[in-house]
N, CA, C and O atoms as a GROMACS GRO file, in nm:
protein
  344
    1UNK      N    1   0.081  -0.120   0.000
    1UNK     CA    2   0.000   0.000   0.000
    1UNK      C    3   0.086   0.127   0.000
    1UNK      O    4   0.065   0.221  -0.076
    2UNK      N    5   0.179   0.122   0.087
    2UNK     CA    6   0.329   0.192   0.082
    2UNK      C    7   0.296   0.327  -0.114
    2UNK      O    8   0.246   0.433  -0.150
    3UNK      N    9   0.384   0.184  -0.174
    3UNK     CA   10   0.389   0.202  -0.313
    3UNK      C   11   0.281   0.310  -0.390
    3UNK      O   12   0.292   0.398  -0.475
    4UNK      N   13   0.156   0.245  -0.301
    4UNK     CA   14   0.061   0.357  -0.415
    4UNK      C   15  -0.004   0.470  -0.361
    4UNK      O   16  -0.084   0.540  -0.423
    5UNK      N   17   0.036   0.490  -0.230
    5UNK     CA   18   0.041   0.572  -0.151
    5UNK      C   19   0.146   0.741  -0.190
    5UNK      O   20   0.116   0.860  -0.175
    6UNK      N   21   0.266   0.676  -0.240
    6UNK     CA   22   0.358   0.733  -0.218
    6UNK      C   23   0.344   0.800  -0.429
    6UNK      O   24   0.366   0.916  -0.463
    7UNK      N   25   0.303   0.686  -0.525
    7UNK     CA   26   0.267   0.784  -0.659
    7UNK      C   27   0.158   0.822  -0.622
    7UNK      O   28   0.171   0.898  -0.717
    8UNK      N   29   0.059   0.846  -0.578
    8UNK     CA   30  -0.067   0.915  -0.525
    8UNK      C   31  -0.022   1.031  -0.458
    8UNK      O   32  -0.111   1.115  -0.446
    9UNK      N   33   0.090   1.062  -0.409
    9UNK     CA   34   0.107   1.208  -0.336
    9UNK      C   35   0.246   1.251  -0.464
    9UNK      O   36   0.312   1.352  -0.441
   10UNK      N   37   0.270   1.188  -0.562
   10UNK     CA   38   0.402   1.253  -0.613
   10UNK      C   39   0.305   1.275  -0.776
   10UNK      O   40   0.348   1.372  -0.838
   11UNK      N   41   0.218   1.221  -0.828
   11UNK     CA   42   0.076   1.307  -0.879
   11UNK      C   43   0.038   1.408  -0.850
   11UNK      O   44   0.051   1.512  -0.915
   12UNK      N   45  -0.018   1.394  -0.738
   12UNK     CA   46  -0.053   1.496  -0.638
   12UNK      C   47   0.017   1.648  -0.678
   12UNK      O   48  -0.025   1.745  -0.742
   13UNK      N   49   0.153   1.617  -0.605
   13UNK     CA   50   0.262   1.701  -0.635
   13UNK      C   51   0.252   1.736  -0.794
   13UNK      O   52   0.197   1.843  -0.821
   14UNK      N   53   0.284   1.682  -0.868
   14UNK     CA   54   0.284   1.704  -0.993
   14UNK      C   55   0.129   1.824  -1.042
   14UNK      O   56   0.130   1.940  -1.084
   15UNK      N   57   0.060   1.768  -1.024
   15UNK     CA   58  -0.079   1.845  -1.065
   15UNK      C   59  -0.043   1.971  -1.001
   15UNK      O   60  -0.050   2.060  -1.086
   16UNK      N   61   0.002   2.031  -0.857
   16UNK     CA   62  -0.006   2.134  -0.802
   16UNK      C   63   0.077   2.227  -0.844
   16UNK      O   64   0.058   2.348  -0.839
   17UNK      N   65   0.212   2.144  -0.904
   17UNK     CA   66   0.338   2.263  -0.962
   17UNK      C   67   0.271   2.318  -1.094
   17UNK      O   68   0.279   2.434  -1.135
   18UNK      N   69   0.188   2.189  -1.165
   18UNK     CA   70   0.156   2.262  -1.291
   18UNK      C   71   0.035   2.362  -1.316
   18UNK      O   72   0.013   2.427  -1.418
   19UNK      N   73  -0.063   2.356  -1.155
   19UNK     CA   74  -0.165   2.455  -1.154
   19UNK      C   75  -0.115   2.539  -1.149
   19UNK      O   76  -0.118   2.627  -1.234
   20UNK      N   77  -0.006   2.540  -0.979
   20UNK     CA   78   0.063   2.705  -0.999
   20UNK      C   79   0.120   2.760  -1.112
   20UNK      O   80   0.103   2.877  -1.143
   21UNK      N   81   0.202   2.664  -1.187
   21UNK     CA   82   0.236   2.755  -1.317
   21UNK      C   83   0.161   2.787  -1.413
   21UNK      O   84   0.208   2.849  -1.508
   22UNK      N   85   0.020   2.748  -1.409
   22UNK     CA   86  -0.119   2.784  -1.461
   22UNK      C   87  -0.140   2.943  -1.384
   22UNK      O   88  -0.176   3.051  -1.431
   23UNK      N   89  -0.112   2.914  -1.288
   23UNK     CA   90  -0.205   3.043  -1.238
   23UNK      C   91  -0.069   3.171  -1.278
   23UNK      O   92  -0.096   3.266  -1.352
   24UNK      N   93   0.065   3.156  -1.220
   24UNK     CA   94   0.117   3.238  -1.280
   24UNK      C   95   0.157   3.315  -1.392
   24UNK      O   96   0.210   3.426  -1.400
   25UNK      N   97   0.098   3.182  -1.531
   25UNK     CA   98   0.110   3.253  -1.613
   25UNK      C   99  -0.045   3.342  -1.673
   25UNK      O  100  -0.047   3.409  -1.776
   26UNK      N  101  -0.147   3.325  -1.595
   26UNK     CA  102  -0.262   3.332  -1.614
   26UNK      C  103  -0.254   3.528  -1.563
   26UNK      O  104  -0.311   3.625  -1.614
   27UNK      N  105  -0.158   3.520  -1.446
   27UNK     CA  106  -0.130   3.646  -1.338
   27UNK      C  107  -0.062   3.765  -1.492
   27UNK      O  108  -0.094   3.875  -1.537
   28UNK      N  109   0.028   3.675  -1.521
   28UNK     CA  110   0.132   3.771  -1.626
   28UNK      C  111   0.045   3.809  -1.725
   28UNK      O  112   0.017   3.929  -1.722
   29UNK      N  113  -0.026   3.717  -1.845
   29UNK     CA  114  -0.095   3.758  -1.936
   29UNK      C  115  -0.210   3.827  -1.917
   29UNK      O  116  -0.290   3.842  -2.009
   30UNK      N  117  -0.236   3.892  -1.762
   30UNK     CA  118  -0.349   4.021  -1.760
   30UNK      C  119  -0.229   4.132  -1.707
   30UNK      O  120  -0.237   4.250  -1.739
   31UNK      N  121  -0.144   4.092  -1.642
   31UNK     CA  122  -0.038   4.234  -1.585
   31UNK      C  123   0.008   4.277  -1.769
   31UNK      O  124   0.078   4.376  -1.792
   32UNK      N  125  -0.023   4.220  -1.840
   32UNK     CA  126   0.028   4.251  -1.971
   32UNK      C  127  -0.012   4.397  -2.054
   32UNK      O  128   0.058   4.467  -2.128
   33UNK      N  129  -0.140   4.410  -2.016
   33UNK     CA  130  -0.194   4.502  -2.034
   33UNK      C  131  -0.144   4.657  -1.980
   33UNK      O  132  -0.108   4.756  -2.045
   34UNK      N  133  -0.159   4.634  -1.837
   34UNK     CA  134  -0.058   4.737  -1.794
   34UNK      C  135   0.096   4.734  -1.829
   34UNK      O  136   0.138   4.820  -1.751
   35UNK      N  137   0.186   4.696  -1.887
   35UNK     CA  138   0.303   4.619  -1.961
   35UNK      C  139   0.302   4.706  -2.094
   35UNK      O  140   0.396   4.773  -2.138
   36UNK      N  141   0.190   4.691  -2.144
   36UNK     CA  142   0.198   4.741  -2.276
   36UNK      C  143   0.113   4.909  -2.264
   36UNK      O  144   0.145   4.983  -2.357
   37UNK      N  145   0.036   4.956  -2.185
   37UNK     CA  146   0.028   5.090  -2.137
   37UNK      C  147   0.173   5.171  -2.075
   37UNK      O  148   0.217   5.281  -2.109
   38UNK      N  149   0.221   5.082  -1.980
   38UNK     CA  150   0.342   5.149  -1.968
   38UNK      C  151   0.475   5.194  -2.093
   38UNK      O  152   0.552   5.289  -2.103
   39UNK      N  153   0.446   5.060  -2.180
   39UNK     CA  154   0.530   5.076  -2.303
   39UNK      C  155   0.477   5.222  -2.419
   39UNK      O  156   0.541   5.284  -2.504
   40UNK      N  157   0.363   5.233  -2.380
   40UNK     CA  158   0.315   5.351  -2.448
   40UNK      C  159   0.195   5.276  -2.536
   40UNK      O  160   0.112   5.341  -2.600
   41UNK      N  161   0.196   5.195  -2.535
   41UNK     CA  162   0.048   5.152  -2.690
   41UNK      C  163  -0.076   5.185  -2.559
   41UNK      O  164  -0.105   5.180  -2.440
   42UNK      N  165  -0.104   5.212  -2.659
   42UNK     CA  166  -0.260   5.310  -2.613
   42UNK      C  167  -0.382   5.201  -2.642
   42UNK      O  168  -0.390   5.122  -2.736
   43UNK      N  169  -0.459   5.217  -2.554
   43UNK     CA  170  -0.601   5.134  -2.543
   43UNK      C  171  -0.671   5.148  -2.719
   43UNK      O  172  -0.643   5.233  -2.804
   44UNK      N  173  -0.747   5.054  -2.725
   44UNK     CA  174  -0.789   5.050  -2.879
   44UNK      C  175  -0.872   5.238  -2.868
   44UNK      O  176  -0.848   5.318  -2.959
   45UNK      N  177  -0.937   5.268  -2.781
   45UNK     CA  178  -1.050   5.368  -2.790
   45UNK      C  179  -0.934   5.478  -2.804
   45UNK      O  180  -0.979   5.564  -2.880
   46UNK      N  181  -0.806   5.512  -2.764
   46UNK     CA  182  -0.680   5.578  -2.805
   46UNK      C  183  -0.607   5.569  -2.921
   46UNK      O  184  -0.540   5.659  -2.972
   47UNK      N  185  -0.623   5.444  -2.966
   47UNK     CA  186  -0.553   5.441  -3.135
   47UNK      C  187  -0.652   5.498  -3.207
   47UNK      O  188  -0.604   5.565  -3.299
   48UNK      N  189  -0.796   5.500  -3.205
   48UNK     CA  190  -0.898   5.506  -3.297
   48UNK      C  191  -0.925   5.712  -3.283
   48UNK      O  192  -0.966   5.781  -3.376
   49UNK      N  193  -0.906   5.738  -3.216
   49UNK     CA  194  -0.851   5.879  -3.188
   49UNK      C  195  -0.755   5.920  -3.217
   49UNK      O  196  -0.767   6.043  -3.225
   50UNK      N  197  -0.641   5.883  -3.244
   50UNK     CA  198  -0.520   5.894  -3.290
   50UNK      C  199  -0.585   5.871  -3.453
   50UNK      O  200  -0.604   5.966  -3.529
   51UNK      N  201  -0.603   5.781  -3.475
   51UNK     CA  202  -0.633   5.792  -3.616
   51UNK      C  203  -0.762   5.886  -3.693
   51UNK      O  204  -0.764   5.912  -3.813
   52UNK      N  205  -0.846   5.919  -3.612
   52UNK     CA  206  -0.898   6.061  -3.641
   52UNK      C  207  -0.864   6.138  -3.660
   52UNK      O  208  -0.883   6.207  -3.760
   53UNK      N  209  -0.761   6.170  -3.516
   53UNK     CA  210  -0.695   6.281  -3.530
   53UNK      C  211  -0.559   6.349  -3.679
   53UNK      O  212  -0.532   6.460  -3.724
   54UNK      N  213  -0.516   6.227  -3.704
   54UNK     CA  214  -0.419   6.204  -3.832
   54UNK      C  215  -0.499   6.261  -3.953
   54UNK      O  216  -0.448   6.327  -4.044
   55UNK      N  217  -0.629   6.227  -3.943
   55UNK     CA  218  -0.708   6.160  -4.073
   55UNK      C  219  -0.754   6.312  -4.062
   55UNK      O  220  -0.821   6.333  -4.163
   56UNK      N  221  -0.751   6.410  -3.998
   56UNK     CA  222  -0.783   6.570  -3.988
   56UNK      C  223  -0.710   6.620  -4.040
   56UNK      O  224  -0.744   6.689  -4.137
   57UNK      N  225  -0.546   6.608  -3.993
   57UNK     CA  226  -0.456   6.701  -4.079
   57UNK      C  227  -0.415   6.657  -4.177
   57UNK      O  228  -0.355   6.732  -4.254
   58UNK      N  229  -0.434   6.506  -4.212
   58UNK     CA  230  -0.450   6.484  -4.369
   58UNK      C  231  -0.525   6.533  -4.471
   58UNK      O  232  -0.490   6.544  -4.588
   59UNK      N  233  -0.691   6.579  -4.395
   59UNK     CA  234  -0.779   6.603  -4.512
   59UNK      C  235  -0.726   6.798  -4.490
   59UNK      O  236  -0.773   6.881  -4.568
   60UNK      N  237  -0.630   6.840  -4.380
   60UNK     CA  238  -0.629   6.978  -4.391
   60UNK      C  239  -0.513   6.978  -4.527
   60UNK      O  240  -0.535   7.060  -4.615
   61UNK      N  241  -0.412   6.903  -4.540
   61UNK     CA  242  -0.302   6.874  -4.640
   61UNK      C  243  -0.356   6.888  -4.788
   61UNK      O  244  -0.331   6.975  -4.872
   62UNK      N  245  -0.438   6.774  -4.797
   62UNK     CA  246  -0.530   6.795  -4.914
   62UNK      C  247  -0.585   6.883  -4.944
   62UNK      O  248  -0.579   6.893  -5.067
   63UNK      N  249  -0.650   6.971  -4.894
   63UNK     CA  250  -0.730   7.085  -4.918
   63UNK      C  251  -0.617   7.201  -4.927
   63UNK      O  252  -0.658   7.293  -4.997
   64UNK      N  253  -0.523   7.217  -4.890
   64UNK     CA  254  -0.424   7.267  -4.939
   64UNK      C  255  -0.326   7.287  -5.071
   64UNK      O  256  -0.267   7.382  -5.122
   65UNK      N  257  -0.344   7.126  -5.102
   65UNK     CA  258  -0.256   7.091  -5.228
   65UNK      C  259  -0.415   7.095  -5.355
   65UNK      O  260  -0.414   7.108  -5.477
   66UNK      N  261  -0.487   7.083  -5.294
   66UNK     CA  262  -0.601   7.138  -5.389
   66UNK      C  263  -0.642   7.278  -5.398
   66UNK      O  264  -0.729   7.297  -5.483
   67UNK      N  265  -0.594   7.399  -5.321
   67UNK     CA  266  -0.609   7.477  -5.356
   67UNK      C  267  -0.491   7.548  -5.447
   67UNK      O  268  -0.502   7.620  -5.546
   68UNK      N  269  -0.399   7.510  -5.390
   68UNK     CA  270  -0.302   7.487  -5.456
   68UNK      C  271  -0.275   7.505  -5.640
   68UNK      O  272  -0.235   7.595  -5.713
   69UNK      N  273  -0.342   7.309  -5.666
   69UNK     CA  274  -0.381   7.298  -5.811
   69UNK      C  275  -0.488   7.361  -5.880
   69UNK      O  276  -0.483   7.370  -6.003
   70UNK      N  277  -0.598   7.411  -5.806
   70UNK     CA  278  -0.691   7.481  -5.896
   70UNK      C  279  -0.687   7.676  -5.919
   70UNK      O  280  -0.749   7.750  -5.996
   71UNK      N  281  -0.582   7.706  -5.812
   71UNK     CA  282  -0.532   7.871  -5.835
   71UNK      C  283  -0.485   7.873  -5.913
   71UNK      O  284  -0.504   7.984  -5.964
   72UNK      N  285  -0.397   7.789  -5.997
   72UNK     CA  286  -0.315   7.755  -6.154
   72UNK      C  287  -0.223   7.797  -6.143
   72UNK      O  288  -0.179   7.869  -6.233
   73UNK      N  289  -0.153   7.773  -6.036
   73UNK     CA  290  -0.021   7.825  -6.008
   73UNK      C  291   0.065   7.743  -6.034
   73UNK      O  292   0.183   7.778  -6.031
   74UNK      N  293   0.024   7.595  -6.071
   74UNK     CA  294   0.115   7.499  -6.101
   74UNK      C  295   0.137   7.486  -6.225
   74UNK      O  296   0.052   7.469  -6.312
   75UNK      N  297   0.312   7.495  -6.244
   75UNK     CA  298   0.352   7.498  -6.385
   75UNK      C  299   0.405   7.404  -6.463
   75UNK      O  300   0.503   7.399  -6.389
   76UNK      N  301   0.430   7.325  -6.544
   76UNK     CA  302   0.461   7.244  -6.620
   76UNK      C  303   0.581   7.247  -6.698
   76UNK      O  304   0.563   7.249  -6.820
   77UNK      N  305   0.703   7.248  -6.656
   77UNK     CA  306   0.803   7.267  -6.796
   77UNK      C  307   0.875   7.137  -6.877
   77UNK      O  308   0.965   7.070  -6.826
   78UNK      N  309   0.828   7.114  -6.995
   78UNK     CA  310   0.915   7.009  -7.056
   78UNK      C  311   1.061   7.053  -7.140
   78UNK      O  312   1.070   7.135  -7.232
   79UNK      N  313   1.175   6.967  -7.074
   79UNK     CA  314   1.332   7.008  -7.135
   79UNK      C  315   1.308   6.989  -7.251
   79UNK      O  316   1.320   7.094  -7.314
   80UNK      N  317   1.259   6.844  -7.354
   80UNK     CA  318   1.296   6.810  -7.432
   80UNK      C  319   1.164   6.740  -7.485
   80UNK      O  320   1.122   6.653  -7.410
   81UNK      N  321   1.113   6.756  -7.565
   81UNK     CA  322   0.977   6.690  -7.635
   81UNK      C  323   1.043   6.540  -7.727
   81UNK      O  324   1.120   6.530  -7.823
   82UNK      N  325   0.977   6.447  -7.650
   82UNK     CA  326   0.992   6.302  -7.663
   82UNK      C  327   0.948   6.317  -7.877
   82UNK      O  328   0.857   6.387  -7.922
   83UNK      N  329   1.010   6.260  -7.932
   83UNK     CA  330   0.976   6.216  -8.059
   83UNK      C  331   0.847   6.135  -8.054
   83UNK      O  332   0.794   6.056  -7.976
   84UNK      N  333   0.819   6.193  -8.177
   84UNK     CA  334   0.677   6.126  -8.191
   84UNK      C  335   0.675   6.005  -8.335
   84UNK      O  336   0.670   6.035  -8.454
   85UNK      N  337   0.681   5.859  -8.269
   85UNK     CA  338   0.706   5.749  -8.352
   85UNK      C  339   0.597   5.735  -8.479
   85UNK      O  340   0.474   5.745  -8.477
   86UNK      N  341   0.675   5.712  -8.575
   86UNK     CA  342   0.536   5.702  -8.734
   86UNK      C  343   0.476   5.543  -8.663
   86UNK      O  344   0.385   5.481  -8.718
   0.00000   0.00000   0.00000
């Protein structure tokens, strides 16, 4: 009885090292979050603002380079006029 006594508590053992390393890694992959706030990446509701915010002075860029092209201030010079093949 000895015998099965003794793999019955070294099971035992076994199951408990591998819960705890269940639970610790269970601990890390939510401290992760704060991990990656400290690293600077920003919560999704912060990227999606960030990309608004981009997507503003892009459309201010555009409206620039379009006023730009339609004042007719943009000029065209060709060095050398490409031959024109028969």
């Amino acid at each position: 009885m000895e015998r099965n006594d003794r793999s019955v508590r070294v099971l035992l053992g076994i199951i408990t090292l591998l819960l705890g390393l269940n639970l610790l890694v269970q601990l890390n992959s939510t401290s992760g979050q704060a991990t990656a706030m400290a690293a600077g990446i920003p919560d999704s509701g912060a990227q999606l603002q960030s990309v608004a915010d981009h997507l503003v002075e892009l459309n201010k860029k555009v409206d620039k380079l379009q006023t730009y092209l339609e004042s007719g201030a943009l000029c065209v010079k060709v060095k050398e006029m490409p031959k024109a093949d028969k």
